[in-house]
C-alpha positions as CSV (number, residue, x, y, z in Angstrom):
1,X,-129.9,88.1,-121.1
2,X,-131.4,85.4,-118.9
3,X,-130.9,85.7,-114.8
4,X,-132.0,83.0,-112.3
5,X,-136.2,83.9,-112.3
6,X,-136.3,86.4,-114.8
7,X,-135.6,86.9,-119.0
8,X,-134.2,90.3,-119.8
9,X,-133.9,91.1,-123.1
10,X,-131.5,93.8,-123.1
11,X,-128.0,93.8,-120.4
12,X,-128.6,95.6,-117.2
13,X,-128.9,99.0,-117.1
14,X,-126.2,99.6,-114.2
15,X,-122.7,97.2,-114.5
16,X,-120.8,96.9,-111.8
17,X,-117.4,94.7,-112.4
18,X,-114.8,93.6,-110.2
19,X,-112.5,90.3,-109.7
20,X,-114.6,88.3,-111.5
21,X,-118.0,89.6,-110.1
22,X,-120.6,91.2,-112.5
23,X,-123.8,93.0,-110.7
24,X,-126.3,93.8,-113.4
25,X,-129.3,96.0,-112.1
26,X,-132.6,96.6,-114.5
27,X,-134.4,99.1,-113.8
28,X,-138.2,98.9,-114.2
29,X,-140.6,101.5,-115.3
30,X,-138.0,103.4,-115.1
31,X,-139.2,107.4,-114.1
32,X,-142.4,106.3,-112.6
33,X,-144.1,105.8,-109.4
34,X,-143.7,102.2,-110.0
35,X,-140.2,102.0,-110.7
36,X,-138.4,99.3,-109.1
37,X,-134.9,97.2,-109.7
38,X,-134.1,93.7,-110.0
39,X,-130.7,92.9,-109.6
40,X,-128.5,89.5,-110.8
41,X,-125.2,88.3,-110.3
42,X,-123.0,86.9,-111.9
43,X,-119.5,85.3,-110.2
44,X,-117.3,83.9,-113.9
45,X,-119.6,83.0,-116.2
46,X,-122.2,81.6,-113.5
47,X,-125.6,83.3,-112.2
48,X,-125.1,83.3,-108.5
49,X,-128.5,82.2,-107.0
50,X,-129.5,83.7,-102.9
51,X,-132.2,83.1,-100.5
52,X,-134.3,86.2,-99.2
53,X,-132.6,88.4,-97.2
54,X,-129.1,86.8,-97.7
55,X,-126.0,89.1,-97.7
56,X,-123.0,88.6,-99.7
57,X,-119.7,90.2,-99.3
58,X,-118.3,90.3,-102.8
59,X,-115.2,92.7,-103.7
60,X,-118.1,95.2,-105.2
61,X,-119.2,95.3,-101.6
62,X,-122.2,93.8,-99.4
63,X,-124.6,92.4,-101.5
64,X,-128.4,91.8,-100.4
65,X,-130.8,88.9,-102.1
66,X,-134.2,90.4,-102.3
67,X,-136.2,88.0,-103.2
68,X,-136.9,86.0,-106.4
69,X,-138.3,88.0,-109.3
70,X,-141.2,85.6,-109.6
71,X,-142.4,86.6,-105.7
72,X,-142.4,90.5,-106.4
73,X,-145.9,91.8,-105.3
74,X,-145.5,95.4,-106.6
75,X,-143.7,96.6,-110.0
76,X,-142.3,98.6,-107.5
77,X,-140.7,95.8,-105.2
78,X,-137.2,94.4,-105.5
79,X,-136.2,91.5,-105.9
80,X,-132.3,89.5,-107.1
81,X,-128.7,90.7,-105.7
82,X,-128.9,94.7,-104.7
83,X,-126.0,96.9,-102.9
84,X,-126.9,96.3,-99.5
């Protein structure tokens, strides 16, 4: 499943749906220190891109942009659409 900066291979682990809205979170390294989450968007059948630090009120609730999955500095950082 491709995402705006990032290829996942498999759907995200946690799907949230509602009125059109899809938030699909992967989690990485899932279990270890270095776990982290990347989360993407999607509004219909289009990814919905953010700026850093963005919030987005959607009818699954407040959602924050992160950052791009390309400018994560840790496998533990964050980065895409996350529950605020």
């Amino acid at each position: 499943m491709t995402c705006p900066g990032a290829d996942f291979q498999t759907p995200g682990e946690i799907v949230h749906k509602q009125a059109g809205y899809e938030l699909h979170i992967w989690i990485l390294a899932k279990g270890s220190r270095s776990e982290g989450r990347h989360g993407g968007l999607l509004h219909g059948d289009r990814w919905v891109e953010g700026t850093k630090g963005q919030v987005l009120d959607t009818p699954i609730g407040p959602l924050r942009y992160a950052g791009d999955f390309a400018d994560r500095q840790f496998l533990w950082s964050e980065s895409g659409w996350l529950p605020q």
